[in-house]
Each structure stands twice: as structure tokens, then as C-alpha cells.
N, C-alpha and C positions, 0 to 999 in steps of 0.2 A: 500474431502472438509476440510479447516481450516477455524478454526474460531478465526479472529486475534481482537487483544482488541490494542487503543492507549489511552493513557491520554496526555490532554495538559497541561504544566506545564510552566508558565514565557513566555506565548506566542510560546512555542514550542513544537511540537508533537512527542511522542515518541511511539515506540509500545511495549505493554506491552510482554517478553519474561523471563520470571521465570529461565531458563537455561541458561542465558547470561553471558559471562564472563566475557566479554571485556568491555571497557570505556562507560560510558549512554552514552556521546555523538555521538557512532558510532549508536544508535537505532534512532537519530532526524530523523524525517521525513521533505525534505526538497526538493526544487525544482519542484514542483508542486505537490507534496506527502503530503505536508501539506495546500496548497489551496484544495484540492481533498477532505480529510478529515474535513476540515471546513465544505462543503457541505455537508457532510453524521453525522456533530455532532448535539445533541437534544440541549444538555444546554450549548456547546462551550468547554466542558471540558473532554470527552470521546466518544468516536467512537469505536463500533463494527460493523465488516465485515464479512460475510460468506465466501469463495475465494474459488472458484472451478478452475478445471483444462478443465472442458470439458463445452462446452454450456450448460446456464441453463438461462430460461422462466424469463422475465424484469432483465435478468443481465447486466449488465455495464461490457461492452468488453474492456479489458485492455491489449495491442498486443504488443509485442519487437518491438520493428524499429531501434535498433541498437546497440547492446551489446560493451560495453565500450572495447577498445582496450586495457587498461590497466588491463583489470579485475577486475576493480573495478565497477560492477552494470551493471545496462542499460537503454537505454531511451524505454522508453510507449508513445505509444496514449492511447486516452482513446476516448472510444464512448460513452458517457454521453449523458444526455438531455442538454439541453439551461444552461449555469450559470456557468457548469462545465469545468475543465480546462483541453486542448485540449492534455497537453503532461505531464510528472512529470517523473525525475530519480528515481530507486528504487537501492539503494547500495548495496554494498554486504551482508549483513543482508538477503536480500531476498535466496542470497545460503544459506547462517545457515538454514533459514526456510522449503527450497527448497532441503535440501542434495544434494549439489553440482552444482548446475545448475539455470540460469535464465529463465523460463518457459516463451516460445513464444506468450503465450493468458494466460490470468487470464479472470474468470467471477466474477463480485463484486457484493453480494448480502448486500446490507444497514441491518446490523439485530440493530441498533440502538433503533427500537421502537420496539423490539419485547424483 
């Protein structure tokens, strides 16, 4: 399990990663990464997520459906309730987090109010 933190800053969602080297702008969450997290934020302005690798009890299925030819990320569905938005790119930030690889199924547990 991770447990990943975003703040939103200027209208745009970042994930918070303490070890990043690279440019903020490669952390925006964007392409339905950042509608996704709208949904899961309290006061509009930060979002925490549990992310499991393996099935886990009222998680939000998050599945590849087509790893970027370029290697650059991959596109998701998402199996959300009602509101939520049906597909979102995750970039290559997701290997930083992932050691090397885009993991085929994410489980997203909302830890926002806990």
C-alpha cells in the first residue's frame, strides 16, 4: 500500500513526492487525474489516497488500458461511482512511484477524511 498526498495550487493538482528531482511541472496531475481528484478532495485544496496493488473492500478500480507507446505513462479507466470520470493518463511519475513499471490495476481508497 501507498499512501499518496496531492495539493492543489493555481488550479492545478500536484502530488506531493519529498524525493523528486525533476521540474514541479512533471508532478501536475492532469487528463482526468486532476477531475478524479476533485472528487476525492474535502476543501478543494488537498487529497489523500490509500493505492493498493491487490483488491481491497469499497476500492475504486483503477486498470491500464493502454500503456503509452512512447513511454511516456498510460491510460486508466476507472470504475468509480456516478460523478466520477471514466478514463485519466497517469505519466511517468507513476514509474518513479512504481520502480519502473505502470501497474495494470490500482485500488484507490479515499483516506481524505480519515
Amino acid at each position: 500500500m501507498k499512501k499518496l498526498s496531492f495539493t492543489k495550487e493555481d488550479g492545478t493538482w500536484y502530488i506531493n513526492l519529498w524525493y523528486w528531482i525533476g521540474p514541479k511541472a512533471a508532478l501536475a496531475m492532469v487528463a482526468g487525474a486532476d477531475d478524479f481528484l476533485d472528487r476525492l478532495t474535502l476543501n478543494g485544496k488537498h487529497a489523500t489516497v490509500k493505492v493498493y496493488r491487490k483488491k481491497q473492500p469499497n476500492a475504486i478500480r483503477v486498470q491500464l488500458i493502454e500503456p503509452n507507446k512512447l513511454d511516456n505513462g498510460g491510460d486508466y479507466i476507472i470504475e468509480g461511482p456516478k460523478g466520477y470520470p471514466k478514463k485519466m493518463w497517469l505519466c511517468n511519475v507513476t514509474r518513479v512511484v512504481y520502480c519502473g513499471f505502470m501497474p495494470k490495476e490500482l485500488y484507490v481508497i479515499n483516506a481524505s477524511t480519515k
